[in-house]
Each structure stands twice: as structure tokens, then as C-alpha cells.
N, C-alpha and C positions, 0 to 999 in steps of 0.2 A: 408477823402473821400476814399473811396474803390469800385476799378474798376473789376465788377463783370459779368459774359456772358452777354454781355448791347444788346444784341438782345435777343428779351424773346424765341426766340428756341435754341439761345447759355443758357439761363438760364432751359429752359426747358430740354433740353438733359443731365445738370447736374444735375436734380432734375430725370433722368429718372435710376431706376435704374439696370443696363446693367448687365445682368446675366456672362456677361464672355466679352473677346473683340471683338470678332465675332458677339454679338447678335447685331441686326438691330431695328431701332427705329419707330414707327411713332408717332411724336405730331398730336395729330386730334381735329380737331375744324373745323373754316367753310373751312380749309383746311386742308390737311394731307401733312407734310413735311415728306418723308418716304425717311431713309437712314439708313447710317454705321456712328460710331466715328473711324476714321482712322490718323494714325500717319504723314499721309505724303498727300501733295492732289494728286486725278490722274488725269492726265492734260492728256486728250488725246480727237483724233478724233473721237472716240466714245461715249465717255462719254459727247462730246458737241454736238453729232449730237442724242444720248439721255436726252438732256435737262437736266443734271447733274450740280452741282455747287458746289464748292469748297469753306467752309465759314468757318472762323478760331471761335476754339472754346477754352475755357478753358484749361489751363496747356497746350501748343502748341499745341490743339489736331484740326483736321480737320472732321467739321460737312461735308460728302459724302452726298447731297442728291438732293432732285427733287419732285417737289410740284402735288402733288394730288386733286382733285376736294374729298373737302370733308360731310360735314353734310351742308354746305350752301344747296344742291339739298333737303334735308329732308326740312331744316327752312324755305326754299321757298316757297316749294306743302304745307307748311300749313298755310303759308300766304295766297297764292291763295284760299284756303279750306273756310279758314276765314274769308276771304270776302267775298266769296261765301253764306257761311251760313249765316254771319249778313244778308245779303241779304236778304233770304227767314227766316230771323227771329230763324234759329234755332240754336244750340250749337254749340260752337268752337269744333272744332277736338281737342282729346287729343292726342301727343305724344305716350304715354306710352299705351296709347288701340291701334294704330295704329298697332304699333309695335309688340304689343301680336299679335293680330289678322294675322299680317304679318308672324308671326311664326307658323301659323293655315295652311298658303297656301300651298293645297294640290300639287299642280303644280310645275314643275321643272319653275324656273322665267326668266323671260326674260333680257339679260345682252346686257345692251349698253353701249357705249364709253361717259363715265363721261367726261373726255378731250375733247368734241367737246364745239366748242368758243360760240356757241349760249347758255351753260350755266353758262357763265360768267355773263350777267346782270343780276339783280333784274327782276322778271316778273312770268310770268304765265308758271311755270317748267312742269306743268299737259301737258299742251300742246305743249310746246316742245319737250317732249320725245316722247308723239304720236307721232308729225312731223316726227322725226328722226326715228322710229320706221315703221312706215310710208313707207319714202324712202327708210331702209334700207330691208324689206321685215319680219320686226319682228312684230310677235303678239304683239297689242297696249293691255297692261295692262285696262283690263274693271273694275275693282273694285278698289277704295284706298288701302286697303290690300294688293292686287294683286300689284299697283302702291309701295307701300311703300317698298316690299320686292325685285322688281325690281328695285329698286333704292340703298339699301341697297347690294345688292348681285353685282352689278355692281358698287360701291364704292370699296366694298372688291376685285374685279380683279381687279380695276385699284390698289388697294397696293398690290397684290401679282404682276404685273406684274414689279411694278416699286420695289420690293424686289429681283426678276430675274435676275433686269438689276441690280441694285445696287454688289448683288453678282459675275454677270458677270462681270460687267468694273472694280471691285475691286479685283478680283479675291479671295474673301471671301467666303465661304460657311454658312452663319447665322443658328444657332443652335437652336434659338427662335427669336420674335419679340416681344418688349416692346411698349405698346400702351397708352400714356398719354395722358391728355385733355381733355374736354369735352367727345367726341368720346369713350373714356375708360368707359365710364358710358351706353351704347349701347351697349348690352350681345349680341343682335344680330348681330350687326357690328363686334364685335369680333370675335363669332364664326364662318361667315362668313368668315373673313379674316384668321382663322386658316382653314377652311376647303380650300378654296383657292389656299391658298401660301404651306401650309402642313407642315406649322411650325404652335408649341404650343404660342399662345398669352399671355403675360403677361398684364392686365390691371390696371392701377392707376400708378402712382398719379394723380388723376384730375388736381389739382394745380402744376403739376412740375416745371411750371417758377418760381412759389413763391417760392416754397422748394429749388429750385436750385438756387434763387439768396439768398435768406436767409444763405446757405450754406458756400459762398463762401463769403458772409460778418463775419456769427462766425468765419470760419476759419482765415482771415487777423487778425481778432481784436482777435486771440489766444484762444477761446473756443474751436474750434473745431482744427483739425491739420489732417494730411495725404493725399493722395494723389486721386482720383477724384475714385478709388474700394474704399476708406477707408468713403468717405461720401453717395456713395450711398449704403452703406453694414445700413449705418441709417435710410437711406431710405426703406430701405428690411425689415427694423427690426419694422418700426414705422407706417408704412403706413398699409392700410386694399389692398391688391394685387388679383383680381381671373382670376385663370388660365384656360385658353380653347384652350382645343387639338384637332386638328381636328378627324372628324369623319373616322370611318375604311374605310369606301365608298368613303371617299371626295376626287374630285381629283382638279388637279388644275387648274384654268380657264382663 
């Protein structure tokens, strides 16, 4: 038996591959776990009054991080869409047209707080964001386009913001952000988060959990050997990675 990062973002973070020890990570899926791999945890009153966690990873290393609302708000609005259209009988919304389209909008996008707890359950995300949009005095996105890029572009501030704090309560300054999962496959959630945070994104492994538990099983059983640079240096070497650097204009949000 071989005991391998048995939480899949301990497996994930060794499948992600870390440009240097200051780069900062997000696994993204229907979450974003956005942090540091740090030698030591930082146990402080700031780091608990910014919802920061301290979780033991691979080779005594400490996963720093703090969970983001992530592409669950995308998979929601197109549930919602979904049913909506079976309805009146017509075509499912595609993803990947949305998303083009969303990269069409002409308009600076409307950025709200992914973090509010009304979109934690399953439900109607179209009309919650209005709600909250709403109350808080923000133009209510009129088009899915308009909706999708607004959603998308307020995903990417809430990981620049919690990259901020990650830097701040660690007192690391991140050189780049490595972005696996699902999420890593979203050029526009990428680019958003590098224009954002104003760090260059590193994208892929989609599968980092598999690749980083895979890893650290060749390793015990002696295929593979070195130390957690020596297996994602494989990772760098074997994987298809694209990079997005933020825009000259972009600033951070």
C-alpha cells in the first residue's frame, strides 16, 4: 500500500507544476482552492479572520490556502438556461458559444462578490445575481453573454483577491499562479485572473490529482525518485501548459 496526498488537492498541488517556491496555485473546479505550498503553517489571527487553512501536504509541506466560489456559478446559469429552453422547446445553451460570445462584450463587466452564501445552493444563479445586483446598486447583466462574462470576471477577483491575502499573511510575494482542473481549460477565466491579480497564469494539468497521485505511487515503488521540483520538472516536461499574461492595461480588481 502506498500513502499518497489522500486529499485530491494534496494530490492535486503535487500534480501542479510550481514554477519556483513562491508561485501560488489555484485547483479550480466547482471550487477554487487558491493558495501557497509553504514549509511551515501560518497560524495567526489574520490568516483565521481571512478564512485561511493550514492543510499538511506531501514531503512535510503545508498546502496555505482558502476556498473560492468557483465554475459551480457557470454550471448553475446553465442549468437554469436548460430548463428554461427545454421549456420553450428550444436548444441547450452551449458552454463554449457562451463563453466566445462573453469574450465579444463590448462593456467593462459588472463584478460582484462570488462569496455571498446565497450562492451556495443549487438553484436559479440568473436570478440571484440580479437580486444581489439589485441591492447592491450594480447594472443587472441584460444578455447571457453580458451574464456569463460577469460571472466569469468576478470568479477571477475573487482569486486575485484571495492571492493578495495569501501573499499578505505569508509574507511571499508570488512570481506566477499555476491554475489546474477543470477551470484550466477556461482561456477566459484564465486571462481574467492574470489580468486581475497581474500575475502571468500558468494553465494545466486538467487532471493534476491523477498525475500527482500517480507520481507519488512510481516514486515509493522506485520508478520514479527525487524530491516534489524533481517530479513536477515531469510534469512541465509531459503535460500540454498555456500561458496568459496579463494585459498592459489590466489592472487589478
Amino acid at each position: 500500500m502506498t500513502l499518497v496526498g489522500s486529499h485530491d488537492t494534496a494530490s492535486a498541488v503535487v500534480g501542479t507544476p510550481l514554477s519556483g517556491p513562491d508561485a501560488a496555485y489555484i485547483s479550480c473546479g466547482t471550487w477554487g482552492l487558491v493558495g501557497l505550498e509553504l514549509e511551515a503553517p501560518v497560524v495567526t489571527e489574520d490568516s483565521r479572520q481571512a478564512n485561511f487553512t493550514n492543510e499538511g501536504g506531501v514531503d512535510g509541506t503545508t498546502r496555505f490556502l482558502t476556498n473560492v466560489m468557483g465554475t459551480w456559478l457557470l454550471s448553475e446559469t446553465l442549468r437554469t438556461w436548460a430548463r428554461e429552453d427545454a421549456a420553450a422547446a428550444g436548444q441547450e445553451p452551449s458552454l463554449t458559444a457562451l463563453l466566445e460570445a462573453a469574450a465579444e462584450v463590448p462593456a467593462e463587466a459588472v463584478v460582484f462578490d462570488v462569496q455571498d452564501e446565497r450562492f451556495v445552493a443549487p438553484g436559479d444563479m440568473p436570478a440571484r445575481i440580479a437580486a444581489l445586483c439589485t441591492e447592491q446598486d450594480l447594472p443587472v447583466p441584460g444578455t447571457r453573454a453580458e451574464l456569463v462574462c460577469s460571472i466569469v470576471e468576478s470568479i477571477a477577483a475573487g482569486f486575485a483577491r484571495a492571492l493578495d491575502d495569501a501573499a499578505r499573511l505569508s509574507g511571499r510575494s508570488p512570481g506566477a499562479v499555476h491554475m489546474v482542473g477543470g477551470g484550466s481549460q477556461n482561456a477566459l477565466l484564465c486571462q481574467a485572473t492574470a489580468d486581475r491579480s497581474g500575475l502571468t497564469v500558468v494553465a494545466g494539468p486538467v487532471e493534476a490529482t491523477v498525475l500527482g497521485n500517480l507520481l507519488i505511487q512510481a516514486r515509493s515503488a522506485g520508478t520514479l525518485s527525487g524530491g516534489l521540483p524533481d517530479l513536477r520538472e515531469l510534469i512541465s516536461r509531459t503535460q500540454r501548459l498555456r500561458t496568459y499574461r496579463p494585459a498592459p492595461a489590466a489592472g487589478r480588481g
